[in-house]
Structures are given as C-alpha cells and as structure tokens.
mmCIF file of the C-alpha atoms, coordinates in Angstrom:
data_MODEL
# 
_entry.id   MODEL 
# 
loop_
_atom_site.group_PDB 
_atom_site.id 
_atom_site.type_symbol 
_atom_site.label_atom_id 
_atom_site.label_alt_id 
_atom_site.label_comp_id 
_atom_site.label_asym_id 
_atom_site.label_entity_id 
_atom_site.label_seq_id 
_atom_site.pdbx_PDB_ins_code 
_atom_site.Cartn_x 
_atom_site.Cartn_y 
_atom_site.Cartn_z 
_atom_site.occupancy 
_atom_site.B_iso_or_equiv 
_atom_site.pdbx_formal_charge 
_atom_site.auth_seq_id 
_atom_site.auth_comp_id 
_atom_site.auth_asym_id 
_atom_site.auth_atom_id 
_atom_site.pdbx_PDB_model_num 
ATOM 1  C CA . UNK A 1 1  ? -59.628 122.233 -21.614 1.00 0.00 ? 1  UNK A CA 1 
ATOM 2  C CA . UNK A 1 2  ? -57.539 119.475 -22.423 1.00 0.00 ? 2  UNK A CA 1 
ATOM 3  C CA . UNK A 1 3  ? -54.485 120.617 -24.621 1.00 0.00 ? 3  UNK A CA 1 
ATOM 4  C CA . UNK A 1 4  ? -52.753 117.218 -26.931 1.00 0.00 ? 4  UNK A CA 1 
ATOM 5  C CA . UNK A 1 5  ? -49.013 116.481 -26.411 1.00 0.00 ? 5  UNK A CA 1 
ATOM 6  C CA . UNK A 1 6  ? -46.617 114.333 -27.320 1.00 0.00 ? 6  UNK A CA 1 
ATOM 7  C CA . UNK A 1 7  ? -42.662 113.673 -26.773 1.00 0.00 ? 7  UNK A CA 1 
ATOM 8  C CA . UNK A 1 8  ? -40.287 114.836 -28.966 1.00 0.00 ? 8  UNK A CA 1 
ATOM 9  C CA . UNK A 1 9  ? -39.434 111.904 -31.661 1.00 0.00 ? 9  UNK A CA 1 
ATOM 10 C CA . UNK A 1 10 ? -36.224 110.331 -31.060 1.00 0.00 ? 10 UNK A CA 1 
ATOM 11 C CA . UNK A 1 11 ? -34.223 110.076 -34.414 1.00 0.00 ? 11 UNK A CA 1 
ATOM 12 C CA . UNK A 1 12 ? -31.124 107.873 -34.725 1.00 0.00 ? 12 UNK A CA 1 
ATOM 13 C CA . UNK A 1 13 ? -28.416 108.981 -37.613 1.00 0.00 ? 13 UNK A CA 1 
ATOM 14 C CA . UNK A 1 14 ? -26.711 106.091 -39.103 1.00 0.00 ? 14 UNK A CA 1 
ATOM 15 C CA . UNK A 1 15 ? -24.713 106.852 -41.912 1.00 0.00 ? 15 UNK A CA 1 
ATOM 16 C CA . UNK A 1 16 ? -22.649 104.292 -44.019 1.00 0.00 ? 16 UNK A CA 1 
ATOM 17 C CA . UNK A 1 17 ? -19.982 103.842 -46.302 1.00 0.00 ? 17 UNK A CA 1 
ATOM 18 C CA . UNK A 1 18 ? -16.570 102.921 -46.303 1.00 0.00 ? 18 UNK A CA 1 
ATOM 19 C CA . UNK A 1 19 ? -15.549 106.169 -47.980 1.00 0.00 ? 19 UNK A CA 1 
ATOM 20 C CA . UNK A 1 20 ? -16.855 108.259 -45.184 1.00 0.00 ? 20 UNK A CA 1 
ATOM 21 C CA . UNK A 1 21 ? -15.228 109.583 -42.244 1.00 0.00 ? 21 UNK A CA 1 
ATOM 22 C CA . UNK A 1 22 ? -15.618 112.647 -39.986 1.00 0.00 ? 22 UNK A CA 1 
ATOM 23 C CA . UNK A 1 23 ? -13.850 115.716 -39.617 1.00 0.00 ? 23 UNK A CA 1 
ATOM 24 C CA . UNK A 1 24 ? -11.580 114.528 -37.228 1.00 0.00 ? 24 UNK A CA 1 
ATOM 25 C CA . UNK A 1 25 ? -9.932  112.379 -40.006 1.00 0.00 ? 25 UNK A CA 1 
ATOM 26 C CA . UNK A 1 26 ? -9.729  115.432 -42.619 1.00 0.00 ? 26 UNK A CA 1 
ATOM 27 C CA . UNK A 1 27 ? -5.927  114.685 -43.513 1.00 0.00 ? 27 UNK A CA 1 
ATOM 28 C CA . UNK A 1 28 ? -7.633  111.797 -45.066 1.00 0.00 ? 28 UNK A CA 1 
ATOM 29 C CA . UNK A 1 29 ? -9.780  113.886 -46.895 1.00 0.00 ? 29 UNK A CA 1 
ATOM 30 C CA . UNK A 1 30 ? -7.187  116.330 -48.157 1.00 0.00 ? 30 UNK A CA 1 
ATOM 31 C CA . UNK A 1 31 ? -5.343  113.360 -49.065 1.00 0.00 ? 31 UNK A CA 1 
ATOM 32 C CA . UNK A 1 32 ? -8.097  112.044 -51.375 1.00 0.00 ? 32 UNK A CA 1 
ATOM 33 C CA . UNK A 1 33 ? -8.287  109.474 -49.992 1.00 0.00 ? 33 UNK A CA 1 
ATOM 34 C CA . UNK A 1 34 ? -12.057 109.767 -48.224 1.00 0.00 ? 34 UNK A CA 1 
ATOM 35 C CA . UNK A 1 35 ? -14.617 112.147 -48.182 1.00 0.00 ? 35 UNK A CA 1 
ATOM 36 C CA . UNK A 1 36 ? -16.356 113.758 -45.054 1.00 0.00 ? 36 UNK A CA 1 
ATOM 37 C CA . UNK A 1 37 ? -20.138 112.293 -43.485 1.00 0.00 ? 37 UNK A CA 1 
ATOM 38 C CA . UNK A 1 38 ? -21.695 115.800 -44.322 1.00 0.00 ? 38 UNK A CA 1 
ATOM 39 C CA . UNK A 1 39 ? -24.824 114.133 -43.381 1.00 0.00 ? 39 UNK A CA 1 
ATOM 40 C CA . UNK A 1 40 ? -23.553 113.572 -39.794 1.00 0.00 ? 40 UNK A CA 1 
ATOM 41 C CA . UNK A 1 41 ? -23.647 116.891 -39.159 1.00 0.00 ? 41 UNK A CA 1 
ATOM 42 C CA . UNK A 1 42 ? -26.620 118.621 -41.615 1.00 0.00 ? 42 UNK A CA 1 
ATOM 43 C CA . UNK A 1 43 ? -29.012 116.074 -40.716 1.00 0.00 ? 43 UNK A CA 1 
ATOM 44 C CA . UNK A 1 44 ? -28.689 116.522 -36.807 1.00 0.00 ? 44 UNK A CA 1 
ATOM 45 C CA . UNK A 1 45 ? -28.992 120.251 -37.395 1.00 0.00 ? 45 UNK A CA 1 
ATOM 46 C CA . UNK A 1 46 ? -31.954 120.160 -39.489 1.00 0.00 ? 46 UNK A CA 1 
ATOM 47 C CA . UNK A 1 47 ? -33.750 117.378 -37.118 1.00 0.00 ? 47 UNK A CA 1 
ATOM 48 C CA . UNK A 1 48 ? -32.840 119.395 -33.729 1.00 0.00 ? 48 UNK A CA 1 
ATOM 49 C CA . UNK A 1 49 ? -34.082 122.691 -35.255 1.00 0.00 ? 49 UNK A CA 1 
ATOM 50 C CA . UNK A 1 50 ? -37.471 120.536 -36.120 1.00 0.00 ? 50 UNK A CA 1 
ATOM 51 C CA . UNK A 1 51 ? -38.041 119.610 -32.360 1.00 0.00 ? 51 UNK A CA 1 
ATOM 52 C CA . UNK A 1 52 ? -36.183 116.135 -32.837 1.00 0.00 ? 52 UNK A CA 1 
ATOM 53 C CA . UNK A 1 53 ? -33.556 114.464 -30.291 1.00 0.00 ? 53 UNK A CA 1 
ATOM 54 C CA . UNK A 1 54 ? -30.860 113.267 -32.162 1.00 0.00 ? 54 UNK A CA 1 
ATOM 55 C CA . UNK A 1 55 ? -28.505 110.372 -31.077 1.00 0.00 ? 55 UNK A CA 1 
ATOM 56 C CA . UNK A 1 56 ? -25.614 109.749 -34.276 1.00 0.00 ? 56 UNK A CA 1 
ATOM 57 C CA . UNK A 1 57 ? -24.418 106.571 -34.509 1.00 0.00 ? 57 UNK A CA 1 
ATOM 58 C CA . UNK A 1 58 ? -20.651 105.409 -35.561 1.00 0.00 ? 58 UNK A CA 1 
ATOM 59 C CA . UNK A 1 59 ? -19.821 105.581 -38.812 1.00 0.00 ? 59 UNK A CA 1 
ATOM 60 C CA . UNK A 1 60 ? -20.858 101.923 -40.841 1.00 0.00 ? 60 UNK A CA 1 
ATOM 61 C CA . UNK A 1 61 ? -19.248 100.498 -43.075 1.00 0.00 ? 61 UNK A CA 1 
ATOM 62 C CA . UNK A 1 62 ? -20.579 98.808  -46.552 1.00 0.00 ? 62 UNK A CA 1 
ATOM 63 C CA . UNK A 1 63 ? -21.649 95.654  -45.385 1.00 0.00 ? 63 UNK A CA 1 
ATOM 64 C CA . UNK A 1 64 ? -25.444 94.765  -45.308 1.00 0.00 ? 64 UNK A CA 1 
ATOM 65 C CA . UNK A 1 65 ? -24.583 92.663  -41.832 1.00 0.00 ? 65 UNK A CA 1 
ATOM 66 C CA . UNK A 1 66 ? -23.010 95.699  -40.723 1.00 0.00 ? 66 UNK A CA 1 
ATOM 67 C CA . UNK A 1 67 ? -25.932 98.459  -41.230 1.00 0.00 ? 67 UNK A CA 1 
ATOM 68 C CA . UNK A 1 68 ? -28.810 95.701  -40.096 1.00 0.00 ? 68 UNK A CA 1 
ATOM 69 C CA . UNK A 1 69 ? -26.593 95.562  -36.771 1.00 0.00 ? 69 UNK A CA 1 
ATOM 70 C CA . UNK A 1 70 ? -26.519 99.053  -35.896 1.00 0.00 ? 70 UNK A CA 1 
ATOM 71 C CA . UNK A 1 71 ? -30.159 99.860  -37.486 1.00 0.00 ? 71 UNK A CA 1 
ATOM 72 C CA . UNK A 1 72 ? -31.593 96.892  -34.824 1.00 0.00 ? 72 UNK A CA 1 
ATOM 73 C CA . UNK A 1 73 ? -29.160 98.652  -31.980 1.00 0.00 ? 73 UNK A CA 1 
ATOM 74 C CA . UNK A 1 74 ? -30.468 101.928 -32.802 1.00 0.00 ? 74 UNK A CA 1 
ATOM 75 C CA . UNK A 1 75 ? -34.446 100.910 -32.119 1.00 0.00 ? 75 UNK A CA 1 
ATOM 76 C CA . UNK A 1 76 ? -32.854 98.842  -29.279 1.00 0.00 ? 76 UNK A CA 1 
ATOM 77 C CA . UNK A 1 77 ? -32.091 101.740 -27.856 1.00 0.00 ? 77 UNK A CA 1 
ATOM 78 C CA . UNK A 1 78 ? -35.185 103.634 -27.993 1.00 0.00 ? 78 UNK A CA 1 
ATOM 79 C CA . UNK A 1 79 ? -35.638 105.731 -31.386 1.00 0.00 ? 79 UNK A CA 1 
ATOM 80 C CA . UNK A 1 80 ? -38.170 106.308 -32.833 1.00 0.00 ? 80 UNK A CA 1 
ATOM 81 C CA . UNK A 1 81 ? -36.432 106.837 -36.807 1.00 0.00 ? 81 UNK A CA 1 
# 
C-alpha cells in the first residue's frame, strides 16, 4: 500500500521592532532601555516541537521597506511561512 508523505514545512521567524533585541543585548534590557524578542525564541520552540524547520531571521526594524525586504528574502530562500 501506498502510505502519503510530505516534507516538513519550512517556517521563517521574522520579528520586528525597534524596541526589540536579543538576549545577548540584556544590559540594554536591564537598562530599560529595550525589551527582549521573546518570540525569537518561543516561537522556534513551539514550531520545532510541531515537526517544523525553523530558520530566524535578524531582528527588523519598524520600517514597512524594512520588513517587505526580509519577508521577500525569507520566501527567496525557500520557506514555506
């Protein structure tokens, strides 16, 4: 019998915001000054433990020009999400 399959989806993280910044840079969050990407690291969690491979992007910043770049990079490079 023939049994269906399919690849694992390939799901891209971008997160934005000028605030953000990852834990690397927590002096800067201590210092108030910024606040940590928490979704940088739950959402790759969550998506791995669903079956997903998960690329995160860099960090972008507010701009609209910014986010429609790295979105269009992201399929560019093969994901799926």
């Amino acid at each position: 019998a023939e049994v269906p399959v399919h690849r694992r989806p390939r799901v891209t993280i971008v997160s934005s915001g000028d605030e953000l910044v990852l834990l690397d840079r927590f002096d800067a969050v201590r210092d108030g000054d910024r606040i940590v990407s928490s979704s940088s690291y739950a959402l790759p969690a969550l998506l791995r433990q669903a079956g997903a491979e998960v690329t995160r992007w860099p960090l972008v910043p507010d701009r609209l020009t910014a986010l429609r770049d790295a979105l269009r990079e992201a399929l560019a490079a093969g994901c799926d999400l």
